[in-house]
C-alpha positions in Angstrom: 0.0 0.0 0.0 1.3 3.3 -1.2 0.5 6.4 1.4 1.2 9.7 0.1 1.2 13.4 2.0 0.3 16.3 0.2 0.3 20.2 1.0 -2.4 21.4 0.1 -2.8 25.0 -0.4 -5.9 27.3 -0.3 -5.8 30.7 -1.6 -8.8 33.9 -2.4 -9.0 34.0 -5.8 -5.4 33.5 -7.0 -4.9 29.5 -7.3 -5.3 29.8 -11.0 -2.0 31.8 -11.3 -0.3 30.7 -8.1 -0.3 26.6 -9.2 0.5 28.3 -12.9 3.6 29.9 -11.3 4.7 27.1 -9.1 4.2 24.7 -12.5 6.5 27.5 -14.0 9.1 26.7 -10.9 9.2 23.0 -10.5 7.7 21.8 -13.7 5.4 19.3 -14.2 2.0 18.9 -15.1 -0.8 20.7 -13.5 -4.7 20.0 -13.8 -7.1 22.7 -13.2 -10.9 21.9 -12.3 -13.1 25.3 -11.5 -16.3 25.4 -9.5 -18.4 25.7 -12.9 -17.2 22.3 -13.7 -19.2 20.9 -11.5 -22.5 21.5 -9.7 -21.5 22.1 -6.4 -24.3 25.0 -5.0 -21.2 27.7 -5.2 -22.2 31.5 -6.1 -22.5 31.4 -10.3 -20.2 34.7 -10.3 -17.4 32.0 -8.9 -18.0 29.7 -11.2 -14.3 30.5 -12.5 -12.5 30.1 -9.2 -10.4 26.6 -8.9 -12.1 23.8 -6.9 -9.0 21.9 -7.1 -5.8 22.1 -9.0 -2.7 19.4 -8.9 0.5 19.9 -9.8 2.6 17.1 -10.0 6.4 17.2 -10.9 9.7 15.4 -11.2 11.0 13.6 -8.5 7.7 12.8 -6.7 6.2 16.7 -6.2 2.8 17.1 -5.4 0.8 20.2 -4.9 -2.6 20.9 -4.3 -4.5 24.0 -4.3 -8.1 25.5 -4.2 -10.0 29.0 -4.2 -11.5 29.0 -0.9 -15.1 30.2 -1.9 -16.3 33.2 -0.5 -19.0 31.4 1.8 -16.4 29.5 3.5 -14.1 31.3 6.3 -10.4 32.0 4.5 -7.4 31.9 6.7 -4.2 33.2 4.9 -1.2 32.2 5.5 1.9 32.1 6.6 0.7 30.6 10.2 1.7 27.3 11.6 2.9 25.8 8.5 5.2 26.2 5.9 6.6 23.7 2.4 9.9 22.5 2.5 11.7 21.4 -0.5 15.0 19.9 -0.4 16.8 17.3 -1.9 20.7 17.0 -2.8 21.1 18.8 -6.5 21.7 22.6 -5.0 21.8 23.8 -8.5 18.5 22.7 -8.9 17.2 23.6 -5.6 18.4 27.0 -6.5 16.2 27.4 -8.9 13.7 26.6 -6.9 14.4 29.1 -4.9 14.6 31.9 -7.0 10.9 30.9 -8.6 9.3 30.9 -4.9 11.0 34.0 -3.6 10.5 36.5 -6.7 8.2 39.4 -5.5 7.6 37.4 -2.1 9.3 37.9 0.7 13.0 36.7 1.7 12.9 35.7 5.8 16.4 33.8 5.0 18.3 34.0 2.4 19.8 30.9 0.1 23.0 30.3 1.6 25.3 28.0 3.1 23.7 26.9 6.6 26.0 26.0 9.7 24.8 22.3 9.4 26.7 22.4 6.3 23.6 22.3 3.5 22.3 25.2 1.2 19.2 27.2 3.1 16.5 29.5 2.7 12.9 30.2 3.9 10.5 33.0 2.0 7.0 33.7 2.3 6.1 34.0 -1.6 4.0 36.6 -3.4 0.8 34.5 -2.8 1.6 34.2 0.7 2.6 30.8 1.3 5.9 29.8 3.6 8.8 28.1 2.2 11.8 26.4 3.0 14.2 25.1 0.6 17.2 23.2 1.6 19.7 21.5 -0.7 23.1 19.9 -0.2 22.4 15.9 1.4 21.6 16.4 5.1 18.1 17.2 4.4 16.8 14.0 2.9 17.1 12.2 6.3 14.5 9.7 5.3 
């Protein structure tokens, strides 16, 4: 039996273009279903908004993301949780980096960590908390 765990993020309006630009930063291929797709008793005038999106991309990423619809209570983040990437190809996870932390905000920047690995945490322009670490220590799995 195969048992996956997902982040799953929800934003107000902007999961269209936020699971558009993390596709843009890891790749992949992402799936968009909108509340107009199916009959779900949302507001017509939302009928646009995503009711779920996946991204999935090399090496096993999965994202998730909705529209929270504007009958449901919306809790932005950053709170109590953040995505972590990290792997051992720095070059790569550099990348990364860059992608998540353009017009977002840089809490620590990319940069060789005293445990030895590559580091950096941002909160990204749709507001979600990253951390990206890169160098071999991080995969302690």
């Amino acid at each position: 039996m195969t048992v996956n765990l997902n982040p799953y993020l929800n934003f107000r309006g902007t999961a269209a273009e936020a699971m558009t630009h993390y596709q843009s930063v890891f790749g992949g291929t992402l799936t968009l279903s909108r509340f107009g797709d199916f009959p779900m008793g949302t507001d017509a005038s939302e009928n646009d908004l995503i009711m779920h999106s996946q991204l999935v991309a090399p090496g096993g990423l999965v994202l998730m993301g909705a529209d929270v619809p504007s009958a449901m209570e919306f809790n932005p983040a950053p709170g109590n949780v953040s995505c972590s990437v990290s792997g051992d190809d720095v070059d790569q996870l550099r990348g990364y980096w860059e992608g998540l932390s353009a017009g977002g905000t840089v809490t620590a920047p990319f940069d060789k960590a005293p445990w030895g690995d590559w580091f950096g945490m941002c909160v990204d322009r749709f507001g979600i908390s990253w951390l990206v670490n890169g160098g071999g220590t991080a995969d302690v799995g």
